[in-house]
C-alpha positions as CSV (number, residue, x, y, z in Angstrom):
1,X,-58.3,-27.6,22.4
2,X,-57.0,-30.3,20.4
3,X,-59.7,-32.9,19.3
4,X,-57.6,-36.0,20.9
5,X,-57.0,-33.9,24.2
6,X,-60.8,-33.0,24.3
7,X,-62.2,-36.2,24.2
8,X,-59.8,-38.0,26.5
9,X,-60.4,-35.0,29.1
10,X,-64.1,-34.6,28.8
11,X,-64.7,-38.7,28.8
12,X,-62.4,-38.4,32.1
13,X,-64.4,-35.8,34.0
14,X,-67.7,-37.2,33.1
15,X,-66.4,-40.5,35.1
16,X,-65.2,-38.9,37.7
17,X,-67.6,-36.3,38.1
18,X,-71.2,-37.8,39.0
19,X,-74.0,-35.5,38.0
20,X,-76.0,-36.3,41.4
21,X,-73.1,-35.0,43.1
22,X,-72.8,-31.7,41.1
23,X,-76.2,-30.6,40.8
24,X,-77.4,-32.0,44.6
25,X,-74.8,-29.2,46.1
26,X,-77.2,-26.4,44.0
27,X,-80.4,-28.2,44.1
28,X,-81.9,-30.2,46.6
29,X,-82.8,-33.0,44.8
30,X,-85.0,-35.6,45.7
31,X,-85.4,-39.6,44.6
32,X,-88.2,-39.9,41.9
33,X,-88.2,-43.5,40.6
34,X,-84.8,-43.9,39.0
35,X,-84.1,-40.3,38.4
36,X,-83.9,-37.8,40.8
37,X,-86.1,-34.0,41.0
38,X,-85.8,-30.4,42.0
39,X,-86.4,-27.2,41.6
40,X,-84.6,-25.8,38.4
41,X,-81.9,-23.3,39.0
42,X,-82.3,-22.0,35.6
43,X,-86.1,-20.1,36.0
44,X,-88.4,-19.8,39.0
45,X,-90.8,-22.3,39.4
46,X,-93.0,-23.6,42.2
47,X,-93.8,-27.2,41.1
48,X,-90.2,-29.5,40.4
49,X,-89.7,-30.2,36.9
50,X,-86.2,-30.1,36.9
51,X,-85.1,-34.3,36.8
52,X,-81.8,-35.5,37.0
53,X,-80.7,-39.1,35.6
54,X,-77.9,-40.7,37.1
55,X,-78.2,-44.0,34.8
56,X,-77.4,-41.4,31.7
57,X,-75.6,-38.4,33.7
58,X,-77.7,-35.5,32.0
59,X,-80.1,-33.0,33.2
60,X,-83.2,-31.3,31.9
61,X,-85.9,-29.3,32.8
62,X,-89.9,-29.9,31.5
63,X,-90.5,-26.2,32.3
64,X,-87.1,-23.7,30.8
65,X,-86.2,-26.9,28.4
66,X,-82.8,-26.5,29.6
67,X,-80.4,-29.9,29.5
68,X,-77.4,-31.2,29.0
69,X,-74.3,-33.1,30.7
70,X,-72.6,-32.0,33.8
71,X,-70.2,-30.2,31.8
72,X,-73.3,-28.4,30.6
73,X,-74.5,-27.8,34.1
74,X,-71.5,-26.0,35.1
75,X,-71.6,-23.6,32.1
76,X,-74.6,-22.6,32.5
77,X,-75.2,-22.1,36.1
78,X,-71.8,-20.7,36.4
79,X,-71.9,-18.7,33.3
80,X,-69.1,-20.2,32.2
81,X,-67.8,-21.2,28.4
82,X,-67.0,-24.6,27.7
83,X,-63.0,-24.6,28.5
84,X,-64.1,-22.8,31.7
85,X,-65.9,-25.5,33.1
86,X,-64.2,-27.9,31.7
87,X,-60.9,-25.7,33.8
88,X,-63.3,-25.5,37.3
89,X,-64.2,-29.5,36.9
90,X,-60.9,-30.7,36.4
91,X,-59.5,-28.5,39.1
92,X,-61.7,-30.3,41.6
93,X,-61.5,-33.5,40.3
94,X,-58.0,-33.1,40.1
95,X,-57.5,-33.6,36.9
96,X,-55.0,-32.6,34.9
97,X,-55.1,-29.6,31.2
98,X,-51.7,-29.5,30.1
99,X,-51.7,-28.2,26.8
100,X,-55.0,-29.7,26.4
101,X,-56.5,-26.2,25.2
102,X,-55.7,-24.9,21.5
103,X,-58.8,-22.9,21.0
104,X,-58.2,-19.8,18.1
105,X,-60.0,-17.6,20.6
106,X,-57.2,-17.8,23.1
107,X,-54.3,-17.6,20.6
108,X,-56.2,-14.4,18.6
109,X,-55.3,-12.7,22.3
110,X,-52.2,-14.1,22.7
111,X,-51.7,-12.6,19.2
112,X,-53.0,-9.0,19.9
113,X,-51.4,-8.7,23.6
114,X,-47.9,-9.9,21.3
115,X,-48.9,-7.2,19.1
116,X,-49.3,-4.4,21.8
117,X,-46.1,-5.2,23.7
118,X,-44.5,-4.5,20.5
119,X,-45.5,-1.8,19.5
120,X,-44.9,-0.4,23.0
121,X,-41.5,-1.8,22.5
122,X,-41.2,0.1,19.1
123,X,-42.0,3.2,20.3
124,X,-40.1,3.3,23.3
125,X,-36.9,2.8,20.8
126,X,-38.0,6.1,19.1
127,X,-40.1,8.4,21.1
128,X,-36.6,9.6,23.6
129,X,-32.9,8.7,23.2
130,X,-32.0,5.8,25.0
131,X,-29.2,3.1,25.0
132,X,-31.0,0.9,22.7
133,X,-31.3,3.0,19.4
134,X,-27.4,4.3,20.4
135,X,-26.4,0.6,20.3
136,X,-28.5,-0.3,17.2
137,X,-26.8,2.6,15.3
138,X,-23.1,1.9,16.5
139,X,-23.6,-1.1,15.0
140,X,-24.4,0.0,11.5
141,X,-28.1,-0.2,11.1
142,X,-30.0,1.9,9.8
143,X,-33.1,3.7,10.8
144,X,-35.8,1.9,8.1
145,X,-34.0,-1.3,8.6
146,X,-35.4,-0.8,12.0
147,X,-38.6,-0.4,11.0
148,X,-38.6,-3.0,8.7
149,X,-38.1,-5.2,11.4
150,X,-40.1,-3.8,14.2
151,X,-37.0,-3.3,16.3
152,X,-37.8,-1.9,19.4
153,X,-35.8,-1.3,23.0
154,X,-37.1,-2.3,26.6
155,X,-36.3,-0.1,29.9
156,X,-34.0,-1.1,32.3
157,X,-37.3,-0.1,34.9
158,X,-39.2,-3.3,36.4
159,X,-42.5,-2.4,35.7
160,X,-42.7,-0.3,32.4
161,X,-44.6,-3.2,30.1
162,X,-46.1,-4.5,32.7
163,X,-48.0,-1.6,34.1
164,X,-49.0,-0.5,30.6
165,X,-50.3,-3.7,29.8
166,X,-52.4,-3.8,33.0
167,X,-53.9,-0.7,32.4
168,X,-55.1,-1.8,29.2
169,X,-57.0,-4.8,31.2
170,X,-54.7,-7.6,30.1
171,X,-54.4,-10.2,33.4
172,X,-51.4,-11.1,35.0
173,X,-51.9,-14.9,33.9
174,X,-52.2,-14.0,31.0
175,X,-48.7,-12.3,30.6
176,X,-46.9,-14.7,32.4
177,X,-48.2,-17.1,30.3
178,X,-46.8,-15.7,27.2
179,X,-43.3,-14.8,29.3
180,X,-43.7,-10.9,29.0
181,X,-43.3,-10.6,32.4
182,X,-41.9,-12.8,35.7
183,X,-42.6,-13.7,39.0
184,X,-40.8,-13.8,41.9
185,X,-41.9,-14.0,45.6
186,X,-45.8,-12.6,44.3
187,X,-43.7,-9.6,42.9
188,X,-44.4,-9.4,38.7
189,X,-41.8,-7.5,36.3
190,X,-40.9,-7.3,33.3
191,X,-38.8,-10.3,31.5
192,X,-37.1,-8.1,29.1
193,X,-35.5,-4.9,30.7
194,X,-32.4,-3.1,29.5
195,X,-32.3,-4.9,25.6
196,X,-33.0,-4.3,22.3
197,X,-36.0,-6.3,21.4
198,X,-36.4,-8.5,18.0
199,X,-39.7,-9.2,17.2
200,X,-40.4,-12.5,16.2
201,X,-43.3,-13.2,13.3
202,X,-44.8,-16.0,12.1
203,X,-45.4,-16.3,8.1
204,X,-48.7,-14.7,8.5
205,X,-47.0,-11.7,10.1
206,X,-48.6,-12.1,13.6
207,X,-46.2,-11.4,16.9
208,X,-45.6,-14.5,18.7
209,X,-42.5,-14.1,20.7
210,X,-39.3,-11.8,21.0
211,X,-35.7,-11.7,21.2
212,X,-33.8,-9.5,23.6
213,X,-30.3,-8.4,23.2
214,X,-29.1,-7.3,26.2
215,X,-27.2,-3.5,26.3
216,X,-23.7,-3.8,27.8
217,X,-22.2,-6.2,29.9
218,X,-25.2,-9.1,31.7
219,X,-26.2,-12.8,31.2
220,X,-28.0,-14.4,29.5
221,X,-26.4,-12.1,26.1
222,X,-30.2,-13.0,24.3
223,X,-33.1,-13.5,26.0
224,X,-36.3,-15.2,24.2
225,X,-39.9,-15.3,25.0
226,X,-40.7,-18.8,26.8
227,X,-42.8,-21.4,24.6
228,X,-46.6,-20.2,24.2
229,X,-50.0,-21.3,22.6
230,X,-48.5,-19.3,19.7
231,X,-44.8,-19.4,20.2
232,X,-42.9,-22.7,19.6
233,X,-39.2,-22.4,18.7
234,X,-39.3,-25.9,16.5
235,X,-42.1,-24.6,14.3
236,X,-40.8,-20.7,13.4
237,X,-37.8,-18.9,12.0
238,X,-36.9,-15.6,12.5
239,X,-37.5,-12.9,9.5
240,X,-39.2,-15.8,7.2
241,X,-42.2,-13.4,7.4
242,X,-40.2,-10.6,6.0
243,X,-37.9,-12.7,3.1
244,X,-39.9,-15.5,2.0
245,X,-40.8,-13.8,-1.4
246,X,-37.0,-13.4,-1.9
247,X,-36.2,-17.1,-0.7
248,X,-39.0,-18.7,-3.2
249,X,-37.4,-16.2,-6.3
250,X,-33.9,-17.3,-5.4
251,X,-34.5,-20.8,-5.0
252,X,-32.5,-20.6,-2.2
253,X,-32.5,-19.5,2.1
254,X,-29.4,-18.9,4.0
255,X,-29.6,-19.7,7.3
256,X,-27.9,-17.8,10.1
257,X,-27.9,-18.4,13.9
258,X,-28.7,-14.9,15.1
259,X,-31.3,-12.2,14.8
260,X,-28.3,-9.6,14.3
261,X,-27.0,-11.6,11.4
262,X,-30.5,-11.4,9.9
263,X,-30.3,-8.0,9.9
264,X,-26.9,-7.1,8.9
265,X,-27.6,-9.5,5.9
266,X,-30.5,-8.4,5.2
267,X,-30.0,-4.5,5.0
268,X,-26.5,-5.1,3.3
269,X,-28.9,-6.3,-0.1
270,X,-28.8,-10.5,0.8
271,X,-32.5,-10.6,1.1
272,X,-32.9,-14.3,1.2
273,X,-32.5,-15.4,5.0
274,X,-33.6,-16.7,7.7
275,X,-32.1,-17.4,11.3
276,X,-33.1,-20.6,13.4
277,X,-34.3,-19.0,16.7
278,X,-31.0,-19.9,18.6
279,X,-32.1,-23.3,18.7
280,X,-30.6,-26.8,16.6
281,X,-32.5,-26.9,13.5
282,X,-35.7,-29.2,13.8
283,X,-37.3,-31.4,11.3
284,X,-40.7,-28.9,11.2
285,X,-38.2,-25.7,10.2
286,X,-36.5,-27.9,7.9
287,X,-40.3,-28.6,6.3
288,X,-41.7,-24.6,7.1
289,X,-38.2,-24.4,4.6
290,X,-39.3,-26.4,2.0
291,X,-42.3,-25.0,1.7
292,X,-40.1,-22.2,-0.2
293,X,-37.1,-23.8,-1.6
294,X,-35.2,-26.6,-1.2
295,X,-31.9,-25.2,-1.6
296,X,-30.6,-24.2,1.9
297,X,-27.0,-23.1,3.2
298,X,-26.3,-23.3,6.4
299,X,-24.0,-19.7,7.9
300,X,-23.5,-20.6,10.9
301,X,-20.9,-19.0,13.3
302,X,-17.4,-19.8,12.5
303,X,-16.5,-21.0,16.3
304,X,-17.0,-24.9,17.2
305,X,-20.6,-24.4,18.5
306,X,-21.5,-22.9,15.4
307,X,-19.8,-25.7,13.3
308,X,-21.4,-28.5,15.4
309,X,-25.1,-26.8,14.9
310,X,-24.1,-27.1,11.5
311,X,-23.0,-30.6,11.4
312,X,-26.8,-31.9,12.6
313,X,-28.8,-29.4,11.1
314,X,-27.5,-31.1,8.3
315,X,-28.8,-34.3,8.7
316,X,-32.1,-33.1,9.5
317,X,-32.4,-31.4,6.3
318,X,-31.1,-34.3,3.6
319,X,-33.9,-36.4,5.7
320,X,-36.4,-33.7,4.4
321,X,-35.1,-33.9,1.1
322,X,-33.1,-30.4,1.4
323,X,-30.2,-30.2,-0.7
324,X,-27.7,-28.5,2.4
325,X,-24.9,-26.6,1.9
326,X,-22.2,-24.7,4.2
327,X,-20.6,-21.4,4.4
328,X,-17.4,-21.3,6.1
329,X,-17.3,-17.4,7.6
330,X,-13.2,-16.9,6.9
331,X,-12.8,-13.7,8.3
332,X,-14.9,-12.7,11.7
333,X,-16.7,-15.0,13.3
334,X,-20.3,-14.8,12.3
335,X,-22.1,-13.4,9.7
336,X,-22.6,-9.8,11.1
337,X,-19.1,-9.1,11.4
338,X,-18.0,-10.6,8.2
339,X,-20.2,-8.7,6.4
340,X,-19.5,-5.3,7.9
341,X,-16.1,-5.8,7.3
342,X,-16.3,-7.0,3.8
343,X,-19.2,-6.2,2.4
344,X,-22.1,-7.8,0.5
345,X,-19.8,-9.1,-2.7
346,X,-17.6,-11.0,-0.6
347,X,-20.5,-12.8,1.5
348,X,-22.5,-13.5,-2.2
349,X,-18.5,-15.1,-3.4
350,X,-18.7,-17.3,0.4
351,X,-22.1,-18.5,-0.6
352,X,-20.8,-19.6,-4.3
353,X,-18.3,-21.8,-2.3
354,X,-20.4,-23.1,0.3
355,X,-19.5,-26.6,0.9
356,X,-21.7,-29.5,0.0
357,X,-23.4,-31.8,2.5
358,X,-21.1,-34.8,2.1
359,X,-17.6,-32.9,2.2
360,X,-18.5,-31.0,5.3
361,X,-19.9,-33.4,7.5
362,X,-16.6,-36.1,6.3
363,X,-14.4,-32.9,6.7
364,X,-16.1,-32.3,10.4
365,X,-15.1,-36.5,11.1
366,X,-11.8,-35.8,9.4
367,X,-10.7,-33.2,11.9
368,X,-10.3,-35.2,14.8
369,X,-7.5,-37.8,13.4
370,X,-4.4,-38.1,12.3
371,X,-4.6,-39.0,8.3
372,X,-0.8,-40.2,8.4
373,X,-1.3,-42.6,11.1
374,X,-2.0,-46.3,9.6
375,X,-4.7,-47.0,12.4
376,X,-6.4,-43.7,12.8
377,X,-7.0,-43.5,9.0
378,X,-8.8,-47.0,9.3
379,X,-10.9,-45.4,12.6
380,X,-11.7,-42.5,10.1
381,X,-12.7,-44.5,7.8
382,X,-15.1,-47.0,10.1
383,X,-17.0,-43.3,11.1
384,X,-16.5,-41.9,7.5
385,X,-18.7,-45.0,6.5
386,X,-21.4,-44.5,9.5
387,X,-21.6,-41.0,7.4
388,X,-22.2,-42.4,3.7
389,X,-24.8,-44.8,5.1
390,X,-27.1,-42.1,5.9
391,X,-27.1,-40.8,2.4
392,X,-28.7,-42.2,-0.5
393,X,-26.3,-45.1,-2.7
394,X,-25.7,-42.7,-5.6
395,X,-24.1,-39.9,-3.1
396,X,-22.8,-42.8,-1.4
397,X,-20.7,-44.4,-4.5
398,X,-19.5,-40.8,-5.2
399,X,-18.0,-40.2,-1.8
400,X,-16.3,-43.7,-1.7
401,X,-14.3,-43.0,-4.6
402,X,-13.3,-39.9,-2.9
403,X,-12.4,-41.6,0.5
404,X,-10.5,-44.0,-1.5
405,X,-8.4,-41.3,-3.0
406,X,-7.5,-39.5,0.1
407,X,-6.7,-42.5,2.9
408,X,-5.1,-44.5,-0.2
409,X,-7.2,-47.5,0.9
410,X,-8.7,-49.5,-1.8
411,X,-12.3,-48.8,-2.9
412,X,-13.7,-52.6,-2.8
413,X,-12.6,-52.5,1.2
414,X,-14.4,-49.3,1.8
415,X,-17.4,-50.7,0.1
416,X,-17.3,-53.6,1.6
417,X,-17.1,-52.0,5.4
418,X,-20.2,-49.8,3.9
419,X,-22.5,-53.0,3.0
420,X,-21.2,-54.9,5.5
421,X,-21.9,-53.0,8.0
422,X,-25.4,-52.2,7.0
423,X,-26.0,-55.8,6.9
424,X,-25.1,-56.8,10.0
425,X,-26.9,-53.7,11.6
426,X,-30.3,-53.5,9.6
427,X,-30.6,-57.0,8.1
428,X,-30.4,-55.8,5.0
429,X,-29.1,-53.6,1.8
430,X,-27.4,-50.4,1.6
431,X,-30.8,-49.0,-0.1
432,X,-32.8,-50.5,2.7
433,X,-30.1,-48.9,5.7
434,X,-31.0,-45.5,3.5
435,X,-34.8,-45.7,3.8
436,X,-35.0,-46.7,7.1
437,X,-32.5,-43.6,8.0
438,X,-35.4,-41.6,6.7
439,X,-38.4,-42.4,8.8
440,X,-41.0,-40.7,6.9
441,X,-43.1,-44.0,7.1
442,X,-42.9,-43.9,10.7
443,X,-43.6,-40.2,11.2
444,X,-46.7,-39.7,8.4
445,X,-48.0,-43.7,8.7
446,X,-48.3,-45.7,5.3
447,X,-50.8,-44.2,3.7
448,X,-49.9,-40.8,4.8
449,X,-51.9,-40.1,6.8
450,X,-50.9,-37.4,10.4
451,X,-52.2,-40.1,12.8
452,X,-54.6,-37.5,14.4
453,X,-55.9,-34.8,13.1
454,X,-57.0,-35.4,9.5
455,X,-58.9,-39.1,10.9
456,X,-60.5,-36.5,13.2
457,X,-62.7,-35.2,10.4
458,X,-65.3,-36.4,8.9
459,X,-65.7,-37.4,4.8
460,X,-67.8,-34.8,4.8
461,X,-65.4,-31.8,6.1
462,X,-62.6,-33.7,3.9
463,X,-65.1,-33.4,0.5
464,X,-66.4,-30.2,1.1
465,X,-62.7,-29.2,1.7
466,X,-61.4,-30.4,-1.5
467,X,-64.4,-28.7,-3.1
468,X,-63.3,-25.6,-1.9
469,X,-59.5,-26.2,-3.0
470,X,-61.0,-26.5,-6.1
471,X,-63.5,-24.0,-6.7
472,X,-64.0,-20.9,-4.7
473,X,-67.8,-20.8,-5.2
474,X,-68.1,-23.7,-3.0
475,X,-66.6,-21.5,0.2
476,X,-70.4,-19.7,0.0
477,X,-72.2,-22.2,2.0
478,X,-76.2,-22.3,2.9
479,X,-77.1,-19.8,5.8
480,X,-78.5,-23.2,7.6
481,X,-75.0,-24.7,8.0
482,X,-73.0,-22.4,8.1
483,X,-71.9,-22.3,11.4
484,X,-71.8,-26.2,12.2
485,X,-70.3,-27.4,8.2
486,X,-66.9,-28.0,10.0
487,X,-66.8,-29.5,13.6
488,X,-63.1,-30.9,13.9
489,X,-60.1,-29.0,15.1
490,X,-58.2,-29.5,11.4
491,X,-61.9,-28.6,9.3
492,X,-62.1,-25.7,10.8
493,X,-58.8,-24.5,10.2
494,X,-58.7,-25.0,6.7
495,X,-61.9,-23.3,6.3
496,X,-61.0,-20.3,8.5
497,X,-57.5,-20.1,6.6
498,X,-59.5,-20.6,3.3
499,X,-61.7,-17.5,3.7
500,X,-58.5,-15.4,4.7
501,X,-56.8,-15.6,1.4
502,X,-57.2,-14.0,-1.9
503,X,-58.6,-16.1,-4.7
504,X,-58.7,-13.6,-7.4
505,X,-56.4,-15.7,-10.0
506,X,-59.1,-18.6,-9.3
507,X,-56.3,-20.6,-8.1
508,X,-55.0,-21.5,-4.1
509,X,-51.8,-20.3,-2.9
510,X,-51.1,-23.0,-0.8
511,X,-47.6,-21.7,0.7
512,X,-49.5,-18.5,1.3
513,X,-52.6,-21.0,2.8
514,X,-49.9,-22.8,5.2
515,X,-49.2,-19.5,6.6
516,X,-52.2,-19.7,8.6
517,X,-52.3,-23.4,9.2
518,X,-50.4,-25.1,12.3
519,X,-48.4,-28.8,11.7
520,X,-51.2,-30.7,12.3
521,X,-54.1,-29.0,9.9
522,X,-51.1,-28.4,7.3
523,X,-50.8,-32.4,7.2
524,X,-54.3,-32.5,6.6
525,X,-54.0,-30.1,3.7
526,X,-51.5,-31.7,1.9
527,X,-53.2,-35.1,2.5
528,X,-56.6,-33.6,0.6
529,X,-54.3,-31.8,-2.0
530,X,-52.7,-35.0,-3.0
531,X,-56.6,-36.1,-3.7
532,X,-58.2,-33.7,-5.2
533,X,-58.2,-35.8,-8.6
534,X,-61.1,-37.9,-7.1
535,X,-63.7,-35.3,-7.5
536,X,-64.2,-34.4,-11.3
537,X,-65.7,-31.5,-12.6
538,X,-69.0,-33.1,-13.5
539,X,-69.1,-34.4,-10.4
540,X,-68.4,-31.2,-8.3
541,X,-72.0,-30.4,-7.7
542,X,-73.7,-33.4,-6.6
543,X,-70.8,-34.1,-4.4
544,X,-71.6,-30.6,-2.8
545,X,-75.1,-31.1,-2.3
546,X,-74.5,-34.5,-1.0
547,X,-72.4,-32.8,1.6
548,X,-74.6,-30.3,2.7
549,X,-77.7,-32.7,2.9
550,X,-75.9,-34.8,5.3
551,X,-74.6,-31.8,7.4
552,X,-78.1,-31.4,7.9
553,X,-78.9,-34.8,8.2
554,X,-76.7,-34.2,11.1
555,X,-78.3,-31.5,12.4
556,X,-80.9,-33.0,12.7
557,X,-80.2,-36.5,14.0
558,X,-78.4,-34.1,16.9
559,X,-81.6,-32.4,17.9
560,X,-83.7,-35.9,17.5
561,X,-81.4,-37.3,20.2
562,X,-82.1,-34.4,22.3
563,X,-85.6,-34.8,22.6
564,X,-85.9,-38.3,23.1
565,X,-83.2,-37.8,25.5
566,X,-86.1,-35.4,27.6
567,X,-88.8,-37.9,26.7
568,X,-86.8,-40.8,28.1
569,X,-86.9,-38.4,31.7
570,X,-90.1,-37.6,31.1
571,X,-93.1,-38.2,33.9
572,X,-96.7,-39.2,32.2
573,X,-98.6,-37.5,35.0
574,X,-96.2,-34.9,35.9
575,X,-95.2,-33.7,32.3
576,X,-98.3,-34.6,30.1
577,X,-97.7,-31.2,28.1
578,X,-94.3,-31.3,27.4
579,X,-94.5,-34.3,26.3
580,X,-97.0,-33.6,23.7
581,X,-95.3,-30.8,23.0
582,X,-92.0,-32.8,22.7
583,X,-93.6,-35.6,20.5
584,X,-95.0,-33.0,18.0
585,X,-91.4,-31.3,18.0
586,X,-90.1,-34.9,17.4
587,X,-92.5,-35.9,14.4
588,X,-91.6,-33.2,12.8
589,X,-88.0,-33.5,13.4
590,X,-88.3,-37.6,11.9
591,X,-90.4,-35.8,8.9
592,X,-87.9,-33.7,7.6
593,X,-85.1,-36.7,8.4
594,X,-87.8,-39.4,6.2
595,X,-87.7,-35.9,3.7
């Protein structure tokens, strides 16, 4: 669950949900001053020492010690985990969860049920002939590209996933919600039958999603998994688990549109690619890019679709600071088929004359006029100039000199049209048009910052943190705090991603780190990387043992409030020994906090 989602949600049930109301349909309760008492649910007991508050909504018992907020109540009397009764409450209340819950537990089993559907998928492809491995063959791939890949084939039965997954104890909610299987008048079958499956990986090499290809004639041609906990087109590419190595020593990624063009690229020696999911290019691929290179070129199919999907991937790539490029497929109309046909040689020479950002996008505009008519050259130009003023001044100056050339119209009237323009629409410069085209100030905030997640944690996650980036000895924390160092959403991601990678240079891998980070907590990271020079060596130690003392400063200010939370309920007739035992529990508590 999301730290912003959580608190909204919870503050919403506890005023909606009074305690009274909860409990009194368990317990018979009955007024006792301003509280109210019962028997306690939680042990048996004779005498009631079980006291409700309705001024503070919270529960606690002088005999079990058990207490707590409603929320509290329902887990334990129903046995429940926090997001379950946090899931019964809401349900009752009416209120609504979507995508309120993001906890690791629930995507780790979205993870391994991914991973079990394909390797059911893989070895369905191998164990008997079938239609998929005869299609994957007749189209020229081999058998350990296959593997490489994890390509696998589904059935054309209804049931075959679905019933192995059942027997292995997976629930029906639970499938559906990852889109392995459908539903249809309270009949389940499988999503994917009669296709060749794809796989799809994030950078950390878990299963997230698949592809499906279908085998013969049928709509839709590929079928993907619906969006997930783990599976979000915007945020993955296809293969980048498999190729990123090759894209960082390159310094470059091409980009395809398809899972078979992937492939074919890949097994024909062209190592470096990626394909976009079937989806426009977003601004977090265009950033999961740059994590690797900056350098992208953009194969896209050679029909108009493709060419369109080029023309605003493009954009969203020079706003990342991507220097874009485009390969123009001249013979066969994607990738696949070009390099079947051709070979690996004359793909590499397509790449070497892949056409820069500016040309192609003025090129696309140039298409749809007539250059030797007088009027439509000046309607070229009046779009051509809508182009330059999305790129930075010194691009900008470059491609007016070139527009000049071609439409024979004079450079100091394109210019002016280009700073006119911006002037009249933005109030301002060229320069000024250019930053405000790139909205990184609105997207990050001034300073930087994610606007959520990273204000979510505390200095004390953020220094212990940078600690760690630094120095590996400070992952080993005391025995005491272990467990409770890290209470936001984004600290505890960072930790859990810290502990997963290998450290043995002494340095951090952060592309390798961001593997195991999602958008938010990578924003986060890059926020404490950029201010790590505030903590200096001689400094490193103290600033970890500050850290830790008020961790359990914490601690202990948490289990203070508890107590005088149960004193505050507490009878002086009914419950002389628990409070005496309470107050001794409490001195000691303030002791160590005075300590």
């Amino acid at each position: 669950m999301s730290s912003r989602n959580q608190t909204n949600i919870v503050d919403e049930i506890k005023s909606r949900c009074n305690i009274v109301d909860v409990v009194g349909r368990i317990v018979p309760l009955k007024k006792a001053g301003s509280n109210y008492k019962g028997i306690c649910p939680f042990h048996n007991e004779k005498t009631p020492s079980f006291v409700v508050s309705e001024t503070k909504q919270i529960f606690t018992c002088f005999g079990c010690g058990a207490t707590g907020d409603v929320i509290g109540f329902v887990e334990r009397y129903y046995s429940l985990d926090f997001k379950g009764a946090v899931e019964m409450l809401a349900k009752e209340y009416g209120i609504s969860l979507e995508g309120a819950f993001r906890t690791s537990k629930d995507k780790d089993e979205s993870y391994e049920i991914n991973r079990q559907a394909a390797m059911f998928f893989f070895r369905a492809l191998r164990e008997k002939a079938n239609p998929g491995y005869t299609y994957m063959k007749t189209r020229g791939i081999s058998e350990d590209t296959m593997n490489r890949f994890g390509i696998g084939y589904a059935d054309g039965e209804w049931r075959s996933l679905y019933d192995y997954l059942l027997q292995k104890g997976i629930s029906e909610d639970k499938l559906l919600s990852l889109g392995l299987i459908s539903k249809s008048n309270d009949r389940c079958f499988d999503k994917f039958r009669n296709r060749v499956i794809f796989p799809i990986m994030n950078t950390a090499g878990k299963v997230i999603g698949f592809g499906g290809r279908i085998i013969g004639e049928g709509e839709p041609k590929y079928l993907n998994s619906q969006e997930s906990d783990v599976f979000q087109k915007k945020n993955n590419l296809y293969a980048l688990n498999l190729t990123r190595k090759d894209v960082s020593r390159e310094d470059a990624i091409i980009l395809v549109e398809g899972y078979m063009d992937a492939v074919s690229l890949y097994q024909a020696g062209i190592r470096n690619i990626s394909a976009s999911l079937g989806t426009a290019l977003t601004e977090n691929q265009a950033r999961l890019i740059k994590r690797y290179t900056k350098n992208v070129i953009l194969s896209y199919d050679a029909d108009q679709a493709g060419q369109n999907a080029a023309f605003r991937g493009l954009d969203i790539l020079y706003r990342e600071g991507c220097r874009a490029r485009v390969l123009k497929v001249t013979d066969g109309k994607d990738p696949d088929e070009f390099i079947k046909k051709n070979g690996r040689n004359a793909f590499l020479d397509l790449v070497d004359h892949a056409i820069p950002y500016g040309d192609f996008k003025l090129n696309m505009v140039k298409q749809r006029y007539d250059m030797e008519d007088e009027q439509q050259r000046v309607e070229f130009i009046h779009e051509a100039v809508r182009v330059l003023q999305k790129m930075n001044p010194v691009e900008a100056d470059i491609y007016i000199k070139k527009l000049s050339a071609e439409t024979r119209i004079s450079e100091g009237a394109i210019r002016f049209e280009y700073t006119g323009n911006t002037s009249q629409d933005s109030g301002g410069s060229a320069y000024e048009a250019y930053d405000r085209s790139d909205h990184r100030t609105e997207r990050f905030g001034g300073d930087g910052r994610s606007g959520r997640e990273d204000l979510e944690m505390s200095l004390t996650e953020q220094d212990l943190i940078k600690l760690m980036l630094r120095d590996a000895q400070y992952m080993e924390l005391p025995a005491d705090v272990a467990g409770r160092a890290f209470v936001s959403d984004a600290g505890n991601s960072l930790y859990r991603a810290l502990q997963q990678i290998d450290r043995g240079s002494g340095h951090v891998d952060y592309d390798r780190l961001k593997d195991f980070l999602d958008e938010d907590a990578e924003k986060c990271l890059e926020k404490l990387r950029n201010e790590l020079e505030t903590i200096s060596d001689d400094k490193s130690d103290t600033i970890f043992e500050d850290c830790i003392h008020s961790i359990r400063a914490k601690i202990l200010k948490k289990e203070e409030d508890e107590i005088l939370m149960r004193l505050s309920m507490a009878d002086e007739e009914e419950n002389k020994e628990e409070i005496i035992a309470l107050t001794q529990q409490l001195m000691e508590i303030q002791k160590k906090r005075r300590n």
